[in-house]
C-alpha positions as CSV (number, residue, x, y, z in Angstrom):
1,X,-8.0,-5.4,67.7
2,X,-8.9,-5.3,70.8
3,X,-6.8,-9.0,71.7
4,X,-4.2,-8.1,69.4
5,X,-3.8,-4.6,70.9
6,X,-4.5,-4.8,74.5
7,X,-2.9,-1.4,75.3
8,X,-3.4,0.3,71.9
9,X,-6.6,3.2,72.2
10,X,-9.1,3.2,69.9
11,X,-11.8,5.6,68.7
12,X,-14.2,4.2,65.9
13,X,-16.0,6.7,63.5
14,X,-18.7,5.0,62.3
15,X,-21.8,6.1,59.6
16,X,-25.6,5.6,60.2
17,X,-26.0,2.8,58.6
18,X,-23.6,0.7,61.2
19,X,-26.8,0.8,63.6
20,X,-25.8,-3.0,64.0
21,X,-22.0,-3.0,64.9
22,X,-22.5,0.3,67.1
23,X,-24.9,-1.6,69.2
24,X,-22.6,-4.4,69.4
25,X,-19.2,-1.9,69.9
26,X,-20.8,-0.3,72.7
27,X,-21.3,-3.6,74.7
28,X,-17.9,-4.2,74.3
29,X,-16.2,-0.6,75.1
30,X,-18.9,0.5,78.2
31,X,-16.9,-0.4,80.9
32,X,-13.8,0.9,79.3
33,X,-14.2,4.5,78.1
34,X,-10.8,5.0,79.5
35,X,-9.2,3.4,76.2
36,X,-12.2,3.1,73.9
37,X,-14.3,5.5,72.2
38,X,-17.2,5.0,69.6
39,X,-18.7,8.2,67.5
40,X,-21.9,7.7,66.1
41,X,-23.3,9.5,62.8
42,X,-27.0,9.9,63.4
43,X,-28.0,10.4,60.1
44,X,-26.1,9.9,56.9
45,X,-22.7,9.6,56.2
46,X,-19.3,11.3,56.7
47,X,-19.8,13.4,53.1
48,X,-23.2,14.6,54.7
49,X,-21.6,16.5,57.6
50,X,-19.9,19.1,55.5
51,X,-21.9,22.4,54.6
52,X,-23.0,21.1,51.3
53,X,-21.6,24.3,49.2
54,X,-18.3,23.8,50.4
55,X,-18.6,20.1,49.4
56,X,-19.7,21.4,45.9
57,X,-16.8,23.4,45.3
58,X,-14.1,20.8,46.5
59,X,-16.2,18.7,43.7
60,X,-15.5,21.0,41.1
61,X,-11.8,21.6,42.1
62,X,-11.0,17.8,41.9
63,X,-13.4,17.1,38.8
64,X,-12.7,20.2,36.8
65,X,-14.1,18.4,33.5
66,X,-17.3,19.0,31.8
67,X,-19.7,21.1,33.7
68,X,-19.7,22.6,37.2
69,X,-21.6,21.4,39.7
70,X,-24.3,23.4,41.4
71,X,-25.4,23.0,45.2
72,X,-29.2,23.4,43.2
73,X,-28.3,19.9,41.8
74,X,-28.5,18.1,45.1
75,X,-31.9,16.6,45.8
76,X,-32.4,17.8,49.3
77,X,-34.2,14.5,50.6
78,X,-31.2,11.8,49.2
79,X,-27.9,11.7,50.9
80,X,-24.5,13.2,49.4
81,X,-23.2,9.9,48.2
82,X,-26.4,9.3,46.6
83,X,-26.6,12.6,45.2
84,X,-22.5,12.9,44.0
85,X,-22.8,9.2,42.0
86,X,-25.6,10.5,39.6
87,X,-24.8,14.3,39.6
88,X,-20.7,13.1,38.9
89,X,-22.1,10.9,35.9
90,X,-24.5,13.4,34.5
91,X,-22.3,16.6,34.6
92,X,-18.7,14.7,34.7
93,X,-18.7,11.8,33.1
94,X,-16.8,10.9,36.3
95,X,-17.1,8.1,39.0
96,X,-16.6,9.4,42.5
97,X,-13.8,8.6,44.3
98,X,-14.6,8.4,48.3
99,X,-11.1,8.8,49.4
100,X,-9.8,11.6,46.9
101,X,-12.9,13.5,48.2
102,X,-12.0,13.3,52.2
103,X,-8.4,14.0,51.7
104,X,-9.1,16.8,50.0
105,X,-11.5,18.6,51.9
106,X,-9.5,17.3,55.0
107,X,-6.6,19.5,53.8
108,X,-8.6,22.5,52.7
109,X,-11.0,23.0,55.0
110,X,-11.0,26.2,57.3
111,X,-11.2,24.7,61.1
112,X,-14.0,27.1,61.8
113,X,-16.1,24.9,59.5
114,X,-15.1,21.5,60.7
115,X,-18.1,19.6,61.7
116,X,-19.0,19.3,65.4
117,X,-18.8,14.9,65.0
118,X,-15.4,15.4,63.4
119,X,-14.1,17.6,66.0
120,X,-15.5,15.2,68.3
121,X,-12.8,12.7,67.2
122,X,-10.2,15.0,66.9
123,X,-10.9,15.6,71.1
124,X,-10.9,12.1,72.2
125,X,-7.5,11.5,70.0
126,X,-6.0,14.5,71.9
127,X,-7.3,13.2,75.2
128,X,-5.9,9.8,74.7
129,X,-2.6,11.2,73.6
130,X,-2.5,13.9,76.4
131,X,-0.1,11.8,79.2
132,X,-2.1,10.6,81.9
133,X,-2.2,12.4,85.3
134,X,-2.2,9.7,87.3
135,X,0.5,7.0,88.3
136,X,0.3,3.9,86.9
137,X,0.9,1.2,89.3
């Protein structure tokens, strides 16, 4: 991207399990914070930042089959995405569909209860996008 793009911004989103390719991203972008920007998931995945009852209920609205789900039916100590594939199966007889999910709750979430990483992104888009207060030469 970055050879292809040489003028194009980019902020990467990436989920705890991309320890590797953060590392390896942040070599790259240090010296240029000016056009690239990394956000790091400590722990877990995208699904995992969302207050877990409003997950549930965006669950039940796109999988309104069989029976509801409960935030009781998470196991506490296993990540959404783990959690969602057996509780979907069991209570569903649904697979679950990853991208559905985030445009969904992307479009019906109150922007009170957007989580802080999220926001995060949003920021660094609007700063890039902002016009730049200095001249170029």
């Amino acid at each position: 991207m970055k050879s292809k793009y040489p003028e194009r911004k980019i902020v990467c989103f990436l989920d705890s399990d991309a320890v590797k390719e953060r590392d390896d991203i942040n070599r790259v972008i240090s010296k240029e914070q000016n056009k690239y920007r990394m956000v790091f998931i400590e722990n877990g995945t995208f699904e995992d930042l969302f207050d877990l009852s409003y997950s549930v209920e965006i669950l039940n609205y796109l999988y309104t089959e069989g029976v509801d789900i409960l935030t009781s039916d998470f196991d506490p100590s296993k990540d959404f995405l783990s959690n969602v594939k057996k509780i979907l199966y069991h209570k569903k007889k649904a697979t679950f569909d990853k991208v559905l999910f985030a445009q969904t709750i992307a479009l019906r979430i109150h922007t009170d209860a957007i989580p802080k990483q999220i926001n995060e992104v949003l920021n660094i888009v609007k700063d890039f996008s902002s016009p730049t207060k200095f001249l170029k030469n």
